[in-house]
PyMOL commands that place a pseudoatom at each C-alpha (Angstrom):
pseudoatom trace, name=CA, resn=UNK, resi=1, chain=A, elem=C, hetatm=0, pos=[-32.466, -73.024, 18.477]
pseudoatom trace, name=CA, resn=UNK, resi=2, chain=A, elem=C, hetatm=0, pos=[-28.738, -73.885, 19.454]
pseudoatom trace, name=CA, resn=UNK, resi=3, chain=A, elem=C, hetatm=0, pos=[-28.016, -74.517, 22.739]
pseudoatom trace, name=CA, resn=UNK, resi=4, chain=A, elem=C, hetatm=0, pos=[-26.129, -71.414, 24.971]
pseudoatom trace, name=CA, resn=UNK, resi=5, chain=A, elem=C, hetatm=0, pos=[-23.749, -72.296, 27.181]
pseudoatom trace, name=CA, resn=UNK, resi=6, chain=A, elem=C, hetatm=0, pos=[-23.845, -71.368, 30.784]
pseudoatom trace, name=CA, resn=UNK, resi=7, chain=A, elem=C, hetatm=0, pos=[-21.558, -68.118, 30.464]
pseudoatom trace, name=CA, resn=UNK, resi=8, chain=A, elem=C, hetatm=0, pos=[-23.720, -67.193, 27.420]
pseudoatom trace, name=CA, resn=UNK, resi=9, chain=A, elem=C, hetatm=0, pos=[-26.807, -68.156, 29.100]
pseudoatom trace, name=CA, resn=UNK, resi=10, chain=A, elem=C, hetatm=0, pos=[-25.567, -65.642, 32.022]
pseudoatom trace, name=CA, resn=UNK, resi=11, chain=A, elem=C, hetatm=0, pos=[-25.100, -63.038, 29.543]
pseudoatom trace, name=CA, resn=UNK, resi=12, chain=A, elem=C, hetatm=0, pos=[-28.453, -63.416, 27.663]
pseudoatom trace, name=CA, resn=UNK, resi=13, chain=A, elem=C, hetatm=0, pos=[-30.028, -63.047, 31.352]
pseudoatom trace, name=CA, resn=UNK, resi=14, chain=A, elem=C, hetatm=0, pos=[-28.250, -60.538, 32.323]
pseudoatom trace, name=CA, resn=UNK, resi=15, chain=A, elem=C, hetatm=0, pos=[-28.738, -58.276, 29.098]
pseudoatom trace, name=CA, resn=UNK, resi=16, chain=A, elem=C, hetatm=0, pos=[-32.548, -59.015, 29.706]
pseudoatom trace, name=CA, resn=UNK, resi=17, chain=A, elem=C, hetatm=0, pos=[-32.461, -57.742, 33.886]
pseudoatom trace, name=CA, resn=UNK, resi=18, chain=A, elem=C, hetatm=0, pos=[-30.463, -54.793, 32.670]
pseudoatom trace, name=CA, resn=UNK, resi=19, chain=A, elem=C, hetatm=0, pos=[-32.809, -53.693, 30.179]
pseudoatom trace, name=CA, resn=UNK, resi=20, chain=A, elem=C, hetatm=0, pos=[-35.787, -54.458, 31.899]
pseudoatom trace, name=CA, resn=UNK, resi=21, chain=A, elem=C, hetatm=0, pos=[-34.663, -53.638, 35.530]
pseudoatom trace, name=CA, resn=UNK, resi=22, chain=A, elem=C, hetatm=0, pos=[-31.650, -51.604, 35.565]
pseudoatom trace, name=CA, resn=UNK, resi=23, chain=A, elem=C, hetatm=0, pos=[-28.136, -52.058, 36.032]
pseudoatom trace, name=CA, resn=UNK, resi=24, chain=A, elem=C, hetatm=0, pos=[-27.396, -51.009, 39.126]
pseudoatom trace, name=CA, resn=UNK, resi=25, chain=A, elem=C, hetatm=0, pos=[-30.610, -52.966, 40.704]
pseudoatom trace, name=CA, resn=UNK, resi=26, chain=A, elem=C, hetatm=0, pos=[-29.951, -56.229, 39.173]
pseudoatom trace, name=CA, resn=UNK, resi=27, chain=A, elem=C, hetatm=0, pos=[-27.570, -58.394, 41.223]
pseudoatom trace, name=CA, resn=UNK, resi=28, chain=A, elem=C, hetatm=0, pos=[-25.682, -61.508, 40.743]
pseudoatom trace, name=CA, resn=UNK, resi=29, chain=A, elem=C, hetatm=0, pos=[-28.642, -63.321, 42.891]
pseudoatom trace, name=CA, resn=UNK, resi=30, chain=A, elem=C, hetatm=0, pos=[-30.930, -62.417, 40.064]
pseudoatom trace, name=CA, resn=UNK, resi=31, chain=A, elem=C, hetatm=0, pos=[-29.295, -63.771, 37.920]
pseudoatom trace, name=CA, resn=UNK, resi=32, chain=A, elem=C, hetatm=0, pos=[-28.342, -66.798, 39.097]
pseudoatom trace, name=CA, resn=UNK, resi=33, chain=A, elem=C, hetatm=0, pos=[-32.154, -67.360, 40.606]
pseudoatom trace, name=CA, resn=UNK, resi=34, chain=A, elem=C, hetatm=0, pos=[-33.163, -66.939, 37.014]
pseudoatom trace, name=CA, resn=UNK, resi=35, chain=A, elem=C, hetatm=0, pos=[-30.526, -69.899, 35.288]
pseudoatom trace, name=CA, resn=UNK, resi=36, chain=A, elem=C, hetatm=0, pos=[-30.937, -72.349, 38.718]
pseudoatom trace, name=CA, resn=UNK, resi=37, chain=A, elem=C, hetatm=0, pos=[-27.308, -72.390, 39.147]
pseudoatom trace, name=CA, resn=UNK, resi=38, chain=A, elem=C, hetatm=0, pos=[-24.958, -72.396, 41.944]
pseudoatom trace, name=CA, resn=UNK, resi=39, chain=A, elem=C, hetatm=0, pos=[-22.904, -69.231, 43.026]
pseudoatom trace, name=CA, resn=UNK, resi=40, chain=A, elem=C, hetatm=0, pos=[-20.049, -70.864, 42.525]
pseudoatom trace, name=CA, resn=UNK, resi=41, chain=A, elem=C, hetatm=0, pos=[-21.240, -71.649, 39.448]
pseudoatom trace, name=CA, resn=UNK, resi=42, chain=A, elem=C, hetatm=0, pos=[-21.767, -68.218, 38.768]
pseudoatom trace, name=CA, resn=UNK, resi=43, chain=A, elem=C, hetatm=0, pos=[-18.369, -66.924, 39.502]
pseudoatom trace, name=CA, resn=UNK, resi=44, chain=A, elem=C, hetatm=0, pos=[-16.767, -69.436, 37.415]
pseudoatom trace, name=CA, resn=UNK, resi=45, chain=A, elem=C, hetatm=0, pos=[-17.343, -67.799, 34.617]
pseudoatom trace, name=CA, resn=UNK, resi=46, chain=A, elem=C, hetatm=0, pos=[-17.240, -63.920, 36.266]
pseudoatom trace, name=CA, resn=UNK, resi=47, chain=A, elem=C, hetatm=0, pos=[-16.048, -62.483, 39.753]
pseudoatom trace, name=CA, resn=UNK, resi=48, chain=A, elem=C, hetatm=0, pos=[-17.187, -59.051, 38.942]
pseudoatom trace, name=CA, resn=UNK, resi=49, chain=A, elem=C, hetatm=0, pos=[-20.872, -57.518, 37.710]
pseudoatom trace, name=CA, resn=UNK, resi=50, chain=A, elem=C, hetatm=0, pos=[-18.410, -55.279, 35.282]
pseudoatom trace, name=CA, resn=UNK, resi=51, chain=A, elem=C, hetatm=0, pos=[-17.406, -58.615, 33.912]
pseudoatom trace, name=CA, resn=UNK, resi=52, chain=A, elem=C, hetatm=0, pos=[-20.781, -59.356, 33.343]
pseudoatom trace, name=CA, resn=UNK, resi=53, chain=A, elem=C, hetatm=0, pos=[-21.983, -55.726, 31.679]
pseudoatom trace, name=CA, resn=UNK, resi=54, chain=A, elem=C, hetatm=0, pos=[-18.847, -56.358, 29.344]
pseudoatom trace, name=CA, resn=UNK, resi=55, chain=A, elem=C, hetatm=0, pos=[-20.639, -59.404, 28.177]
pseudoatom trace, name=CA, resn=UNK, resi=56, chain=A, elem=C, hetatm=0, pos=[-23.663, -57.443, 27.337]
pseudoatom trace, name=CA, resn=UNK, resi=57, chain=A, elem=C, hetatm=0, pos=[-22.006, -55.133, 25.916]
pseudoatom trace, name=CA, resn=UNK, resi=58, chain=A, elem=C, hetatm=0, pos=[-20.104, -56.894, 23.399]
pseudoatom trace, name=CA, resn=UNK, resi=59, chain=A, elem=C, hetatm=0, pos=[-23.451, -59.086, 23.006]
pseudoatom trace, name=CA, resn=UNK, resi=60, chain=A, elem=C, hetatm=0, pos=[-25.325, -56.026, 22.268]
pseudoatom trace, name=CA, resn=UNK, resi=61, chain=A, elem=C, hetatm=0, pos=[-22.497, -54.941, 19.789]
pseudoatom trace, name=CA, resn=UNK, resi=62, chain=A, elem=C, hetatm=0, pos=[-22.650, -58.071, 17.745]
pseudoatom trace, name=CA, resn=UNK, resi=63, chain=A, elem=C, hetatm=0, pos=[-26.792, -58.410, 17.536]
pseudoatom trace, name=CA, resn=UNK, resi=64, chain=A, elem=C, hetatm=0, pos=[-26.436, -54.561, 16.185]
pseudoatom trace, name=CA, resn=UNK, resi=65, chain=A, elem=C, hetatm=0, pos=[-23.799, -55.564, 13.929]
pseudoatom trace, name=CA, resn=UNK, resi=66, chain=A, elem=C, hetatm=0, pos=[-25.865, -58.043, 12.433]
pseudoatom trace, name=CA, resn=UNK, resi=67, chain=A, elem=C, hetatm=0, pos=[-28.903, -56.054, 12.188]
pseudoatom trace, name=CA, resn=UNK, resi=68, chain=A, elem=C, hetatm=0, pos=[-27.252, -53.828, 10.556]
pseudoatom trace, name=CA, resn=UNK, resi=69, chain=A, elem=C, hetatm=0, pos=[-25.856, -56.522, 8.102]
pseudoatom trace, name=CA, resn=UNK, resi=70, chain=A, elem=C, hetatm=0, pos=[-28.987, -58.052, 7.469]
pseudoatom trace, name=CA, resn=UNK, resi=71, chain=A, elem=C, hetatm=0, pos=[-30.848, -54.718, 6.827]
pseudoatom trace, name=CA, resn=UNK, resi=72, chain=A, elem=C, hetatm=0, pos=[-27.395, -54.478, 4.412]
pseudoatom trace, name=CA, resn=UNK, resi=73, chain=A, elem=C, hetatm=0, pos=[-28.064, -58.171, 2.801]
pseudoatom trace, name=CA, resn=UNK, resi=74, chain=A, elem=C, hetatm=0, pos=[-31.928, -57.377, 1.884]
pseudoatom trace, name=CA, resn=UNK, resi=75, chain=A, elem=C, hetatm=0, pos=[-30.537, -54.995, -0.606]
pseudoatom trace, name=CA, resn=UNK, resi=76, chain=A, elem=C, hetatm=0, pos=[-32.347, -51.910, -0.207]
pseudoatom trace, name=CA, resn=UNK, resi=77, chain=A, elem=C, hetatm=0, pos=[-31.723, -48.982, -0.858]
pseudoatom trace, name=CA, resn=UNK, resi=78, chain=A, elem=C, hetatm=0, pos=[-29.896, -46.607, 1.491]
pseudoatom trace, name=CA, resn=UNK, resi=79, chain=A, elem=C, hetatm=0, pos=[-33.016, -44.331, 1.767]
pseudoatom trace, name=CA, resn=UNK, resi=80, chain=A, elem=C, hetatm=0, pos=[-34.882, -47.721, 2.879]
pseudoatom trace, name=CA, resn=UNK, resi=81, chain=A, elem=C, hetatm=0, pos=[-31.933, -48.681, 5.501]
pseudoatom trace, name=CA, resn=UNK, resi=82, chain=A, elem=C, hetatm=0, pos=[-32.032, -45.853, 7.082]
pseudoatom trace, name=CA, resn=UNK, resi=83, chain=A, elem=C, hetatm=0, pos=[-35.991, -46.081, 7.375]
pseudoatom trace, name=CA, resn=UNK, resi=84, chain=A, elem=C, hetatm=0, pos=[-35.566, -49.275, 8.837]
pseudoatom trace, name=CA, resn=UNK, resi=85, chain=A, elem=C, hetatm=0, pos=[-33.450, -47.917, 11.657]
pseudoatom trace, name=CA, resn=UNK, resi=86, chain=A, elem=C, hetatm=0, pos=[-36.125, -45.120, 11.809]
pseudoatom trace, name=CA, resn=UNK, resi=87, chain=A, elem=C, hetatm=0, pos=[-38.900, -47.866, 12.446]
pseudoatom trace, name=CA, resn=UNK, resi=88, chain=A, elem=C, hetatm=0, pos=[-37.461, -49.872, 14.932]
pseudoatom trace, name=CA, resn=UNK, resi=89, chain=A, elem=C, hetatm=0, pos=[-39.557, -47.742, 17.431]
pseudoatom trace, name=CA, resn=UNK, resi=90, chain=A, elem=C, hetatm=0, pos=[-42.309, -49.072, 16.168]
pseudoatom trace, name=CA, resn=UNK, resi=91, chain=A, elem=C, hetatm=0, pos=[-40.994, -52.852, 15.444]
pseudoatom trace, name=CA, resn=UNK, resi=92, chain=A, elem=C, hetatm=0, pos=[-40.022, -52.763, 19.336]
pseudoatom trace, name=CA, resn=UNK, resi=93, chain=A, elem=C, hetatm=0, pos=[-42.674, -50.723, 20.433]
pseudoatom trace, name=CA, resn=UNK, resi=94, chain=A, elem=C, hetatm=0, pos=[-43.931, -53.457, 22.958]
pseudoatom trace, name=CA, resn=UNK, resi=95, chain=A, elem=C, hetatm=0, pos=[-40.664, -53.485, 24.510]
pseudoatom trace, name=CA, resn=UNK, resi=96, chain=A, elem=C, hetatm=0, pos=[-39.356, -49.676, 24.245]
pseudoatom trace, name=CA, resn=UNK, resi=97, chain=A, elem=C, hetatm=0, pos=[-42.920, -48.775, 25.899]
pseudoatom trace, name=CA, resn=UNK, resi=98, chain=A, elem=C, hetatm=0, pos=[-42.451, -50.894, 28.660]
pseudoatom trace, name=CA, resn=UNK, resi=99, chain=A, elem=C, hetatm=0, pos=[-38.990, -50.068, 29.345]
pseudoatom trace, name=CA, resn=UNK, resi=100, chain=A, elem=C, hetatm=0, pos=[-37.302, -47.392, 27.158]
pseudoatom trace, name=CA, resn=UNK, resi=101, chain=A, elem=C, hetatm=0, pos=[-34.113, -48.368, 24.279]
pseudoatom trace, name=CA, resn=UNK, resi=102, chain=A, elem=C, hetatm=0, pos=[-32.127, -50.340, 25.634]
pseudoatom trace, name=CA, resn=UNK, resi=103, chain=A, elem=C, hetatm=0, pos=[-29.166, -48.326, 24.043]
pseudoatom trace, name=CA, resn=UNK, resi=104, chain=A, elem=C, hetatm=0, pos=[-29.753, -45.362, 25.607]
pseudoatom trace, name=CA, resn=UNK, resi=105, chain=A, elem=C, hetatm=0, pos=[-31.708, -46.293, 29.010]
pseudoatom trace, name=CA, resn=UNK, resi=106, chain=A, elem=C, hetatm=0, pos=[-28.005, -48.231, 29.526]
pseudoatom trace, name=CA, resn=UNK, resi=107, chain=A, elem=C, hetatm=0, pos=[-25.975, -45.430, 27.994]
pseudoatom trace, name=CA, resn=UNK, resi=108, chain=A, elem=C, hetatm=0, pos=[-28.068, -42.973, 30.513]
pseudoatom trace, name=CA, resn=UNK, resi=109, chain=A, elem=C, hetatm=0, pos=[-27.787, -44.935, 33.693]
pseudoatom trace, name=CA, resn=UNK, resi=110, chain=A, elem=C, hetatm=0, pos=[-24.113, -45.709, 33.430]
pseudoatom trace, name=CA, resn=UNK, resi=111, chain=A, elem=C, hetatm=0, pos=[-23.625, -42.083, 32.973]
pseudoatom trace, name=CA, resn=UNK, resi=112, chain=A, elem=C, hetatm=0, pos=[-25.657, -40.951, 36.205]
pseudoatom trace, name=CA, resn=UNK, resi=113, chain=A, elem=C, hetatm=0, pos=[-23.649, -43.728, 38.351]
pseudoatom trace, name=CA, resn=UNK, resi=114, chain=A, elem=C, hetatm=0, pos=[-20.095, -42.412, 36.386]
pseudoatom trace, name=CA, resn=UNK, resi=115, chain=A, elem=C, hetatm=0, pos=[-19.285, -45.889, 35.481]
pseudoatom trace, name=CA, resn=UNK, resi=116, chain=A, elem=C, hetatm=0, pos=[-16.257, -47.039, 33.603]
pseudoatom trace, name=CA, resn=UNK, resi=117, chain=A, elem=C, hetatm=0, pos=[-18.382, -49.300, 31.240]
pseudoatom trace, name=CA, resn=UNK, resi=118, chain=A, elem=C, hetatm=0, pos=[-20.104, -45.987, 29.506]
pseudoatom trace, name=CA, resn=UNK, resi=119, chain=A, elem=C, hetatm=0, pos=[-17.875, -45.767, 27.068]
pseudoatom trace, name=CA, resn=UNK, resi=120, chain=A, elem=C, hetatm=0, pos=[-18.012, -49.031, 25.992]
pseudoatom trace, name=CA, resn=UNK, resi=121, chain=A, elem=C, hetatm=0, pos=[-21.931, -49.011, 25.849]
pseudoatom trace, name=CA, resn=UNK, resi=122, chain=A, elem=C, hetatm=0, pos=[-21.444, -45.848, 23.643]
pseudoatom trace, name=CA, resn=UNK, resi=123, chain=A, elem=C, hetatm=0, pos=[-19.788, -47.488, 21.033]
pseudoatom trace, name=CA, resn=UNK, resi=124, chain=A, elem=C, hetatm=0, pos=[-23.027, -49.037, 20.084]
pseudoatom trace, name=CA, resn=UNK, resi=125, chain=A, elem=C, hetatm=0, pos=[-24.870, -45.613, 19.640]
pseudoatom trace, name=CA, resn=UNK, resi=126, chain=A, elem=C, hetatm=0, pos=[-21.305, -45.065, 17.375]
pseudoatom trace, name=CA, resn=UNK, resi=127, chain=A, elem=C, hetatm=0, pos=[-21.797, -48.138, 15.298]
pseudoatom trace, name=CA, resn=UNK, resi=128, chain=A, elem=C, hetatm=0, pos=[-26.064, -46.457, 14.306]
pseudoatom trace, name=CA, resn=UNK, resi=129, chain=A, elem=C, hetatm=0, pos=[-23.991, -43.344, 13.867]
pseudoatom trace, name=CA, resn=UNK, resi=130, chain=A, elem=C, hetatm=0, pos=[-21.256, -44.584, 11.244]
pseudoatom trace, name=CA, resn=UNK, resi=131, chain=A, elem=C, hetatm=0, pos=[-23.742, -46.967, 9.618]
pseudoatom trace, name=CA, resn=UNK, resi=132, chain=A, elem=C, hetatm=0, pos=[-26.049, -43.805, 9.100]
pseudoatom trace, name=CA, resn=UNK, resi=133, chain=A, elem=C, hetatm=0, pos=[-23.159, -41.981, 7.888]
pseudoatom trace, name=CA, resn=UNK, resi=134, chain=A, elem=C, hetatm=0, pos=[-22.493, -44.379, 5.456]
pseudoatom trace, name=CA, resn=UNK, resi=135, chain=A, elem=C, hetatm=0, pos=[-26.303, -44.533, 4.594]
pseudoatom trace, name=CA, resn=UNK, resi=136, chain=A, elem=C, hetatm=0, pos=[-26.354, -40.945, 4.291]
pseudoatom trace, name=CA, resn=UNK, resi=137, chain=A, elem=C, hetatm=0, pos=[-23.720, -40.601, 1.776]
pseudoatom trace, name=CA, resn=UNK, resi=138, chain=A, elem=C, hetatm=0, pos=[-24.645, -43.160, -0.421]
pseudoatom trace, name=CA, resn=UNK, resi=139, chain=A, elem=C, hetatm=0, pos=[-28.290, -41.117, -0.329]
pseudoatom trace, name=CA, resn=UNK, resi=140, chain=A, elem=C, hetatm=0, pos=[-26.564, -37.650, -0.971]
pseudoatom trace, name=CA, resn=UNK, resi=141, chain=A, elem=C, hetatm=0, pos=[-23.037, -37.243, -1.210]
pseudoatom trace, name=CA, resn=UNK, resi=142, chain=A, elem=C, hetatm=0, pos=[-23.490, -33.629, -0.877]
pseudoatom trace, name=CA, resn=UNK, resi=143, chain=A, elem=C, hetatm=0, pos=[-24.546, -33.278, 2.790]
pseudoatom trace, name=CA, resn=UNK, resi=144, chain=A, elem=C, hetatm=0, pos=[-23.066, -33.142, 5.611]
pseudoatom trace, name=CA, resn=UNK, resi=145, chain=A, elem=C, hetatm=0, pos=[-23.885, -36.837, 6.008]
pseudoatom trace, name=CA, resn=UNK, resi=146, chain=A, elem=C, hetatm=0, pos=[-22.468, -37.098, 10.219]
pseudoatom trace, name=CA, resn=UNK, resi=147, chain=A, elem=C, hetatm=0, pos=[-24.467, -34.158, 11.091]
pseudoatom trace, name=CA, resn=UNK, resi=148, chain=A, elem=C, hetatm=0, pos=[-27.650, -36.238, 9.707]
pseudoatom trace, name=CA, resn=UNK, resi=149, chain=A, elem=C, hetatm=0, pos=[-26.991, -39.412, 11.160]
pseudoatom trace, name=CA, resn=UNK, resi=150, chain=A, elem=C, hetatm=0, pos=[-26.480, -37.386, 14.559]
pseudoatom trace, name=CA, resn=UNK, resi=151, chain=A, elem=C, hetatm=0, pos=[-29.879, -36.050, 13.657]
pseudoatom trace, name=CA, resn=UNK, resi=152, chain=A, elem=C, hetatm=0, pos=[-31.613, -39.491, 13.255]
pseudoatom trace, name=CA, resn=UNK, resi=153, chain=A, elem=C, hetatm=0, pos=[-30.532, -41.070, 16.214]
pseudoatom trace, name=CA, resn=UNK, resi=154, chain=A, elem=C, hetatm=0, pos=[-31.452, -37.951, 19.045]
pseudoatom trace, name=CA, resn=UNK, resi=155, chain=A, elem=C, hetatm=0, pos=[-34.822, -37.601, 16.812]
pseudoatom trace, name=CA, resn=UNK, resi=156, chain=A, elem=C, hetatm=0, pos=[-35.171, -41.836, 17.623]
pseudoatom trace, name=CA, resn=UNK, resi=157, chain=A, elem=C, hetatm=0, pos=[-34.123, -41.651, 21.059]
pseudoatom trace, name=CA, resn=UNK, resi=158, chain=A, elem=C, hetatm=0, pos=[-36.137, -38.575, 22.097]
pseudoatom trace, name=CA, resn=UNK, resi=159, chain=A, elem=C, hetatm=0, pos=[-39.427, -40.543, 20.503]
pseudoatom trace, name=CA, resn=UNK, resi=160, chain=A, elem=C, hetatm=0, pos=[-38.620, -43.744, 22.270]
pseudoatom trace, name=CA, resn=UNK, resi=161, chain=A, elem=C, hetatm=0, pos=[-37.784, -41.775, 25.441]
pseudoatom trace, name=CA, resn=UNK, resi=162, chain=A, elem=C, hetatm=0, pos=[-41.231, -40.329, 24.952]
pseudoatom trace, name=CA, resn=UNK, resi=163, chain=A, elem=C, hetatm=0, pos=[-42.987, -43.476, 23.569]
pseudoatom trace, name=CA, resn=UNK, resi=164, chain=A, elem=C, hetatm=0, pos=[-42.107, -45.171, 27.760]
pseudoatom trace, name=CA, resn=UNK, resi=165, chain=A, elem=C, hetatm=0, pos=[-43.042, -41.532, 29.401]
pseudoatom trace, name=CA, resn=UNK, resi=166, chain=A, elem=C, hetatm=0, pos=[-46.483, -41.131, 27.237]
pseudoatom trace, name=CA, resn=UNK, resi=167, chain=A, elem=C, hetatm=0, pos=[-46.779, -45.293, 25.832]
pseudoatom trace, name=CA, resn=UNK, resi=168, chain=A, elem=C, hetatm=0, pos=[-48.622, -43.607, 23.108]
pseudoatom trace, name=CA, resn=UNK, resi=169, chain=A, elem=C, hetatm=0, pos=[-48.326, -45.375, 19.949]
pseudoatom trace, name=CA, resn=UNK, resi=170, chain=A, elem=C, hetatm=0, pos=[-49.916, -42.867, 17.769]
pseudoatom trace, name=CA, resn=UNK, resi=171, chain=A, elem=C, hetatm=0, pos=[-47.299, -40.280, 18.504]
pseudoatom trace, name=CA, resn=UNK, resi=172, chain=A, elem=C, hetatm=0, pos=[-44.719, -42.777, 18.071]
pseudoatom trace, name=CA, resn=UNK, resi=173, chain=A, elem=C, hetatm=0, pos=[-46.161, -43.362, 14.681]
pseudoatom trace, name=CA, resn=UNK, resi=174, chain=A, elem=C, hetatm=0, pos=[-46.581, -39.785, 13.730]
pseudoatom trace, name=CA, resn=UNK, resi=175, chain=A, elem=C, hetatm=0, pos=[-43.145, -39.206, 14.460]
pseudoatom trace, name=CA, resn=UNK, resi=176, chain=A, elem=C, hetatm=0, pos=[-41.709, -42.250, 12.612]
pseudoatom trace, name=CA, resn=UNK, resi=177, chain=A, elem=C, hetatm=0, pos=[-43.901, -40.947, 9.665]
pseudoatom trace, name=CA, resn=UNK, resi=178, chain=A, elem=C, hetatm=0, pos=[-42.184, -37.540, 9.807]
pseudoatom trace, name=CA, resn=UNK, resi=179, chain=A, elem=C, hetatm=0, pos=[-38.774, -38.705, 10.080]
pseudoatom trace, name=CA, resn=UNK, resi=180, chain=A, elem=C, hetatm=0, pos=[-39.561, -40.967, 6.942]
pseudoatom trace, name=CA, resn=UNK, resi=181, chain=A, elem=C, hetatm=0, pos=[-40.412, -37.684, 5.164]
pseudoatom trace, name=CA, resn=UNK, resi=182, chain=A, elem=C, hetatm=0, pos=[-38.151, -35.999, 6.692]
pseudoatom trace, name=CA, resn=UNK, resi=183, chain=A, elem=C, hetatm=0, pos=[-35.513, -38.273, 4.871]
pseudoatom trace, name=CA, resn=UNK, resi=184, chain=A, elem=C, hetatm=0, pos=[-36.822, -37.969, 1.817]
pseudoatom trace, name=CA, resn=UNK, resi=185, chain=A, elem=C, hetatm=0, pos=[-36.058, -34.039, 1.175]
pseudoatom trace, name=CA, resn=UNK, resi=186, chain=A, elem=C, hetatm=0, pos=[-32.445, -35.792, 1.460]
pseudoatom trace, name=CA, resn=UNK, resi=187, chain=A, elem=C, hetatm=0, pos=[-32.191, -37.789, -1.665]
pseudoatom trace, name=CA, resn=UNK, resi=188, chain=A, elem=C, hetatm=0, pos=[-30.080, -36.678, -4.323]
pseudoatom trace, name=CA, resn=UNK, resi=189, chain=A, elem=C, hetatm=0, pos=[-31.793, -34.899, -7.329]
pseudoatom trace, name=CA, resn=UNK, resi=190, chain=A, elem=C, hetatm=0, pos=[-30.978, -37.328, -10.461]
for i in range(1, 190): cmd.bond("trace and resi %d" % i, "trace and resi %d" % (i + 1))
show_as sticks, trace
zoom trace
């Protein structure tokens, strides 16, 4: 595993406290207890916590981006990418039970405190959107193929909201199950 350097390494911390404990309650002393560094250290490499959750966010952009690139490189099909975003509830069920997706629990709390950086955390609930798109036109060019992708992701985020409310893995399993089948009444007829 490479080596991160300290400003990554105060990213990767930070994107782990703001997942697991909020935004707004993590502070730079959290942080910095976490990577045994100096607070001058610290603010080195950022003078503001919205310096910091622009880190995240563009770290958060580019581990989606590859996701989304590898699911891409395993050449499926598009019916099977688009089942792989609809099982990462279950491949990060450990983590969404304890403590929600971390796209939308960010997306949410950023909205509640009116925060500048919302839009920017939105664009990574835009980049599942246009890669569904894309997934569901090459499955049926003959639907309205935004209106479905719009569909996946508030049927993922409403299970995973439900999957930390309920931490019942059965339902979450169900659910995944029906949106599977649920994608399959979309393929095109040959």
């Amino acid at each position: 595993m490479e080596k991160l350097d300290t400003r990554e390494r105060i990213i990767a911390i930070a994107d782990d406290l703001f997942y697991q404990q909020g935004f707004e309650h993590t502070s730079f002393k959290d942080i910095a207890n976490l990577l045994n560094i100096s607070r001058g250290n610290f603010y080195h490499h950022f003078k503001t916590k919205d310096q910091i959750l622009s880190g995240v966010i563009e770290r958060r952009l580019q581990k989606t981006q590859a996701m989304l690139e590898d699911w891409e490189a395993q050449g499926n099909t598009s019916e099977q990418r688009i089942k792989c975003y609809i099982r990462i509830v279950i491949t990060n069920w450990d983590k969404i039970r304890d403590f929600g997706c971390p796209v939308g629990t960010l997306s949410n709390e950023l909205a509640k405190l009116n925060h500048v950086g919302r839009e920017d955390a939105n664009k990574i609930f835009s980049l599942f959107r246009e890669w569904l798109k894309t997934q569901f036109t090459q499955l049926n060019p003959n639907t309205d193929a935004d209106k479905l992708a719009l569909q996946v992701l508030s049927w993922s985020q409403g299970v995973a909201t439900l999957a930390n409310a309920f931490q019942d893995k059965d339902y979450v399993e169900y659910e995944v199950n029906k949106m599977c089948s649920w994608v399959d009444t979309y393929k095109a007829k040959a």
